[in-house]
C-alpha positions in Angstrom: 44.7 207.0 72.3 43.2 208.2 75.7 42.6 204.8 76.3 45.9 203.7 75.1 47.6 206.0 77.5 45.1 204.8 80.5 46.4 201.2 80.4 50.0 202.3 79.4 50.7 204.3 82.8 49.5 204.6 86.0 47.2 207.6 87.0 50.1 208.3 89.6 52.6 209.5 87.0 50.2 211.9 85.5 49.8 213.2 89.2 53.3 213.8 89.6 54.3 215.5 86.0 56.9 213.9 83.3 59.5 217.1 82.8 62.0 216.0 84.4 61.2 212.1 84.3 64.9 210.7 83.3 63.0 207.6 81.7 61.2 209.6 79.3 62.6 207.1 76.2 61.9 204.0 77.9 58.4 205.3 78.4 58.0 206.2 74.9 59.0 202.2 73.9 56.5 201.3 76.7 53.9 203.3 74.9 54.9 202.1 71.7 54.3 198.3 72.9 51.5 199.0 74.4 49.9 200.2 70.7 51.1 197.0 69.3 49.5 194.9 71.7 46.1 196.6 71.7 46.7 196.2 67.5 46.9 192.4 67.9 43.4 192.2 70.9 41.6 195.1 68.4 41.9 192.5 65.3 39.5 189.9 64.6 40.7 186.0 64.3 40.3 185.5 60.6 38.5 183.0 59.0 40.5 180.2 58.2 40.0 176.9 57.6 42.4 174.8 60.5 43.3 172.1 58.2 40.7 170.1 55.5 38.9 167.7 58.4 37.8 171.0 60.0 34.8 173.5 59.2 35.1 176.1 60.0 31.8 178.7 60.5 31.9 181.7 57.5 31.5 184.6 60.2 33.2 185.9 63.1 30.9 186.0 66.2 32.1 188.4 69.2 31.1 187.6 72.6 29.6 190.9 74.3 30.8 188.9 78.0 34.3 188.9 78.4 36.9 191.7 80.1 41.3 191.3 81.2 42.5 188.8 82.8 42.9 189.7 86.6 45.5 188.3 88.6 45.5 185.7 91.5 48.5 185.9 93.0 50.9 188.7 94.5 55.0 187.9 94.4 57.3 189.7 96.7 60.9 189.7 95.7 64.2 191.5 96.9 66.2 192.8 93.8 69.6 191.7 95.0 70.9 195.4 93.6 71.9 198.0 95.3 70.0 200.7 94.0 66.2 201.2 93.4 68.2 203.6 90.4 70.0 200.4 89.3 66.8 198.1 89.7 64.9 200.9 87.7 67.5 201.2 84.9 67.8 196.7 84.8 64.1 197.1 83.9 64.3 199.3 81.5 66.6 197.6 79.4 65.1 195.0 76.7 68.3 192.5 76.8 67.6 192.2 80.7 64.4 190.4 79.5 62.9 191.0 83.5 60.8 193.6 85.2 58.0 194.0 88.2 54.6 196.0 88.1 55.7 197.4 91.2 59.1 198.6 92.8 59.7 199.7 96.4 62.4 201.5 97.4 63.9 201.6 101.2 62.6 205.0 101.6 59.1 203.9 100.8 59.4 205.3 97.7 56.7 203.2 95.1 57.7 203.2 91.6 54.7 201.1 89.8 56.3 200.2 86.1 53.7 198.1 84.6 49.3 198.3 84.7 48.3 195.5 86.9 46.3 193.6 84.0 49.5 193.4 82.0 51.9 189.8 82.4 55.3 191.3 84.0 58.3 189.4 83.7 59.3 188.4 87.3 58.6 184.8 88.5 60.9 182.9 85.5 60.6 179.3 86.2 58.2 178.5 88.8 55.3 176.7 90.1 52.6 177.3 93.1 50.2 174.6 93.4 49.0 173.4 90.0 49.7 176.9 88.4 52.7 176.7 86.3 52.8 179.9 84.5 53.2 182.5 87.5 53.7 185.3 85.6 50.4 185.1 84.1 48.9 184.8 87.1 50.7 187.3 89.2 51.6 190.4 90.3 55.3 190.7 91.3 56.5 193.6 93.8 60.1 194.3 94.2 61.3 195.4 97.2 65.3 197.4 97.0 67.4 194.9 99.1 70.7 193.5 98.1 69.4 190.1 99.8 71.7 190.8 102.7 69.4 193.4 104.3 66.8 194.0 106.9 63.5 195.5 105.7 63.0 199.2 106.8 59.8 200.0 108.3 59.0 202.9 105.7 59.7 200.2 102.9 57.2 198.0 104.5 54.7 200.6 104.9 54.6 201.6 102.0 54.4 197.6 100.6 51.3 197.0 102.9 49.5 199.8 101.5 50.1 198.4 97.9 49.0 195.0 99.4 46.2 196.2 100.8 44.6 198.1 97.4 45.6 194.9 95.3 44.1 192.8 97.4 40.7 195.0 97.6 40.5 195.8 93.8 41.6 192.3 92.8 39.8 189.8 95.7 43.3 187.7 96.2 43.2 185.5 98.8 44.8 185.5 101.7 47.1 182.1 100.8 48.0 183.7 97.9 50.8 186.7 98.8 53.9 184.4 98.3 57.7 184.8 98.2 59.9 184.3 94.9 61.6 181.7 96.9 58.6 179.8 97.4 57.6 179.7 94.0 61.2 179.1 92.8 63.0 177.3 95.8 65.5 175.4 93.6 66.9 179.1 92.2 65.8 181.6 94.3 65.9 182.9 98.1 63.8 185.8 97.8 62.8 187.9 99.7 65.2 186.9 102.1 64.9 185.4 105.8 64.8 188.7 107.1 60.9 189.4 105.5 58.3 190.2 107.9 56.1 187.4 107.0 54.6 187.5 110.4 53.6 191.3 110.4 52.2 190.5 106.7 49.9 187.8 107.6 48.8 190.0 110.9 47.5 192.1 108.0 45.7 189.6 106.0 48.2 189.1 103.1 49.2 185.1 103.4 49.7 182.3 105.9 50.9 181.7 109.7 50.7 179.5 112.1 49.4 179.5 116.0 52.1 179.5 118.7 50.3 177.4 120.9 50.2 173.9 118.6 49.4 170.4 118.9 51.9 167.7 119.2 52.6 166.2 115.5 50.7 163.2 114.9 53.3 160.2 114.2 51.6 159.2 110.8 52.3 163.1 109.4 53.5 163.2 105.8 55.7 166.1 105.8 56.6 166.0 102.3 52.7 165.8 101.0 52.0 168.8 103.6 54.4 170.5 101.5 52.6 169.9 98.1 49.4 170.6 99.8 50.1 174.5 100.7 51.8 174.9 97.5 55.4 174.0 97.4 57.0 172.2 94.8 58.5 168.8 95.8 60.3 167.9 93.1 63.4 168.9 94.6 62.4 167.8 98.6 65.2 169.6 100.2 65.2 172.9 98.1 61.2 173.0 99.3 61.7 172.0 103.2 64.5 175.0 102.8 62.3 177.5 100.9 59.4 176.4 103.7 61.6 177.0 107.0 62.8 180.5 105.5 59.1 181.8 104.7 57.7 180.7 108.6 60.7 180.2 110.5 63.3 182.7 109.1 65.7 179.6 109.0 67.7 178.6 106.3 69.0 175.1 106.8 68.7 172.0 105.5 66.6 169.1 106.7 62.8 169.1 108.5 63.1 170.2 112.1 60.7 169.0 114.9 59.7 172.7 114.7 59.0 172.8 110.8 56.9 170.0 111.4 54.9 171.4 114.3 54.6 174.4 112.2 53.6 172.5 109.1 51.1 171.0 110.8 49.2 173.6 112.8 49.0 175.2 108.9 47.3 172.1 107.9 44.9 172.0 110.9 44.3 175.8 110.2 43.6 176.0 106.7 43.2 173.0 104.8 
């Protein structure tokens, strides 16, 4: 049960003390989940024959090498509420079907809902690359914005410190702290083009480019630079948008000389 209780909630809560904790029912469903899911990884696959042309071996044989998944990826997100309260009480309710390991409020305040090894519900239909399933890979961070917002500095502070222990205790790569909009850019705008992505890669968490670049080389396929960093081109105009808000804090349409130049010193950078 110790163990149970471990993987269920963060050592920070048990620092701070549960009296008064107004989400002292949801965390009782969270704990009750949590004993249904170690139920399902303590039980052993039976032994079943798959159909008649398959044999099946008589005994179960448990590796000794194996441990939980760890994730690859970190997604940042705004909540587009206007309340961490109201962000904290949409992910507590199971008809929302959505929640975040972490959440960030504008005073810095960091509520972590979920262990790190456990799949949150936060990147909905999305792609990066060749990974498809982003919430299996990923660990999504909201920060309290309605989307309309600047970032405040104690909100950011408090995200770079999060950042920086993921990305120690996990080994993410650099590339891969992303934005909800660039892993959705056909639904979602998140976080929005006010982000520091700048002061974020000065860190070490994801991409930038130089400010002195090279002139763009005529024969430059935008489009395939696009798919190469991780963008989904299906929908070309909802990527070149989602690419221009991450680097250039711009939001319209169409690829700029600028994007281009951008897109390329990227390329000539890292890949």
């Amino acid at each position: 049960m110790k163990q149970l209780l471990q993987l269920a909630f963060p050592a920070a809560i048990f620092m701070v003390g549960c009296s008064h904790n107004p989400y002292k029912a949801t965390n009782q469903a969270h704990k009750a989940q949590l004993k249904e899911l170690a139920a399902h990884i303590r039980k052993l696959p039976e032994q079943t024959i798959v159909s008649d042309s398959v044999k099946t071996a008589p005994y179960w044989v448990g590796t000794t090498n194996f441990n939980l998944r760890k994730p690859s990826y970190v997604i940042i997100h705004h909540t587009a509420q206007h309340s961490t309260t109201q962000t904290l009480k949409t992910f507590t309710l199971p008809r929302t079907q959505v929640s975040s390991h972490y959440v960030i409020g504008k005073d810095g305040v960091v509520y972590q809902m979920l262990n790190d090894y456990l799949r949150s519900w936060h990147a909905g239909n999305s792609r990066w690359g060749n990974q498809l399933d982003m919430n299996s890979a990923s660990i999504g961070i909201e920060l309290d914005n309605t989307g309309f917002q600047y970032f405040d500095s104690l909100q950011i502070n408090s995200l770079l410190a999060v950042l920086s222990k993921l990305k120690k205790e996990f080994a993410i790569p650099t590339a891969n702290f992303i934005g909800h909009g660039d892993i959705a850019p056909t639904r979602k705008n998140d976080p929005n083009w006010r982000f520091p992505w700048k002061l974020l890669a000065e860190k070490g968490f994801g991409l930038w480019y130089d400010e002195r670049r090279d002139t763009v080389p005529a024969g430059f396929d935008h489009i395939a630079g696009l798919r190469i960093i991780g963008f989904d081109i299906r929908d070309t105009t909802a990527a070149i948008v989602a690419f221009k808000r991450h680097f250039l804090q711009d939001t319209t349409k169409g690829m700029s000389p600028l994007a281009k130049e951008v897109l390329y010193n990227l390329h000539k950078k890292y890949y």
